[in-house]
Structures are given as structure tokens and as C-alpha cells.
C-alpha positions, -999 to +999 in steps of 0.1 A: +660-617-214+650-625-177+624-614-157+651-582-142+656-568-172+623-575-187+604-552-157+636-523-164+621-525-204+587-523-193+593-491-172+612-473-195+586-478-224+559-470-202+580-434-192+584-427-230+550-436-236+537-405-207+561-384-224+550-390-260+514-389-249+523-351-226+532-341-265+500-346-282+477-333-255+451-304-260+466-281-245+497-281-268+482-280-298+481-241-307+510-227-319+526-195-310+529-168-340+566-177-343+565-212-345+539-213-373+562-191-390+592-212-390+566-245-400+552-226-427+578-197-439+564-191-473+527-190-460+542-165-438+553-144-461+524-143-481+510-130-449+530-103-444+532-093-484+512-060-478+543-049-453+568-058-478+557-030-504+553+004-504+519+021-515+512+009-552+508+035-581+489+023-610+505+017-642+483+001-665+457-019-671+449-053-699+430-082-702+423-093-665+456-076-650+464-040-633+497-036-634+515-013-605+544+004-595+556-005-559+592-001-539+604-037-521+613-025-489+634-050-483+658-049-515+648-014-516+637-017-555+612-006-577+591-036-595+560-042-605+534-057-595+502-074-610 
């Protein structure tokens, strides 16, 4: 490698190395709402469980369980829930 090409490497590390570091400053480390959904879908969901069932009527009750009747919005079905 000479001297020419050597100086061309150099530059265009040292441009990838400013972009890398742009990536990992402070100011882009929060995420927005939708991308820590799409990084943590199941999280996510656990988060927006209370939205995904309608208003729970009580069954029963045994050892350290309730057991209650809810509607998934979503598949628009009756389960139950403990």
C-alpha cells in the first residue's frame, strides 16, 4: 500500500469513526414509544394487556388463584383468566 492510498484509508476510517460515534451520543439514546415496541414486542404487550380485555367477572376462587371471565377484544373470545 503507498503513501496515496494509505492517507484515502485513513480518511475514510476516520469518517466512519464520526458517524459511528454521532450514533452513540446522549442525545440519541431515548427511544421513541414505537421503537421500544418493535425492540421489545412482548414487553409491549404485557403493557397494553389491560386494553386487550374487557372488564373481568369473577368466577371463582382456590388455593392462591381467582379465576375470571373476560372477552379478548382482539379474537373477540371469551377465556378465562387467572
Amino acid at each position: 500500500m503507498d503513501k496515496k492510498e494509505y492517507k484515502t484509508l485513513k480518511q475514510e476510517v476516520g469518517e466512519q469513526w464520526r458517524f459511528l460515534g454521532a450514533l452513540y451520543s446522549e442525545e440519541n439514546q431515548t427511544l421513541s414509544e414505537d421503537e421500544a415496541a418493535c425492540l421489545n414486542p412482548i414487553l409491549h404487550s404485557l403493557r397494553e394487556g389491560g386494553r386487550h380485555y374487557s372488564e373481568p367477572e369473577f368466577v371463582c376462587a382456590g388455593g392462591e388463584k381467582k379465576i375470571f371471565k373476560v372477552r379478548d377484544l382482539l379474537t373477540d373470545r371469551v377465556v378465562a383468566m387467572a
